[in-house]
C-alpha angles and dihedrals in degrees: 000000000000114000113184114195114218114206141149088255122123090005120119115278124205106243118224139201100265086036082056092044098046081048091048102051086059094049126084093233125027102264124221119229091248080057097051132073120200132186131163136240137218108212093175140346141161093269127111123276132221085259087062091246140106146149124325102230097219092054086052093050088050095059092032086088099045087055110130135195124199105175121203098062111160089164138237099295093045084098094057100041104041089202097183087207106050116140106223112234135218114256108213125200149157131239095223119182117232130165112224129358123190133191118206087336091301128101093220136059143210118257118209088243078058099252132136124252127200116232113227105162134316107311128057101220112190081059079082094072101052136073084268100056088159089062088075095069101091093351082285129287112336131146123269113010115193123190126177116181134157085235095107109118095194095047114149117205120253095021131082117215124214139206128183109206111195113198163178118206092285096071102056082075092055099042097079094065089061096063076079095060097032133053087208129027123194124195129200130189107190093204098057097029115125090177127083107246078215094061090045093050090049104049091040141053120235125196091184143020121205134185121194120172143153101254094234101047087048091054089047105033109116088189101057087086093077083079095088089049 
């Protein structure tokens, strides 16, 4: 069975005036349209996949409401690089229900001016309004991140299924979509951990491990050795 998928992607865009300006601004001259080529990309879509699978509709009707938008992202490392040109983002997230979310066994976390927050769900939202918008996706990057919800479409009565989730930063933006394929989802950051993943793979059961990392921070992170703790 051959299963060819038709989109927009790779095909020639038109290119219009605030496609030209935001090109422009990365660029080291102001380009005219004749000098620049343009295509679109489909970075995701309800087609199938080479794997023969896709969305289910109805899952993508149901997020489609809990879909948020915070403009003004320069993202994590702005601070660092001061790039007077830089074009802000849109930070785009989902309001995902979950029932309970624990960090490190507690429900409250330690900010870096050495308070106390309360944890409400998976997101921090008054990061969003702050230079580290991404810090508001599970409170940052602390140790051990526990969610339950009663998201999992594949739930069986009477079990619990687990995934542990080991990650970098770029995972803490993913975690919130497997609470639909899991009924608890644990996430551990190896460079913040104060627990053993030994002592976590022993008292629980996990149906999955997944490890989701950027490429260059898993070549270079000292810390990822802990895994065999």
């Amino acid at each position: 069975m051959k299963i060819i998928k038709e989109t927009e992607g790779g095909q020639n865009a038109a290119l219009n005036p605030g496609d030209l300006e935001r090109i422009g601004a990365l660029a080291r001259r102001p380009l005219g349209a004749e000098e620049v080529y343009t295509f679109s990309v489909r970075l995701c879509d309800n087609e199938i996949d080479r794997d023969f699978e896709r969305f289910p509709a109805q899952t993508l009707e149901e997020l489609a409401p809990l879909r948020r938008e915070e403009p003004g992202f320069l993202g994590t490392y702005y601070n660092k690089s001061k790039n007077f040109n830089a074009l802000p983002d849109t930070l785009v997230w989902y309001d995902i229900p979950v029932e309970d979310v624990t960090i490190d066994g507690e429900r409250t976390v330690l900010q870096t001016d050495g308070s106390q927050a309360e944890v409400t769900g998976l997101y921090q939202l008054e990061k969003l309004q702050t230079r580290d918008k991404y810090a508001a996706f599970l409170y940052g990057n602390n140790g051990l991140t526990v969610i339950k919800s009663g998201n999992n479409k594949a739930h069986r009565e009477g079990e619990t299924s687990r995934v542990l989730l080991v990650k970098d930063s770029y995972g803490n933006c993913f975690a919130p979509f497997l609470t639909y394929s899991y009924d608890e989802v644990w996430v551990a950051d190896l460079r913040n951990m104060t627990f053993k993943v030994s002592e976590v793979l022993a008292e629980n059961q996990f149906d999955d491990v997944l490890i989701l990392y950027n490429f260059d921070t898993f070549q270079e992170d000292r810390n990822f050795s802990r895994i065999t703790y």
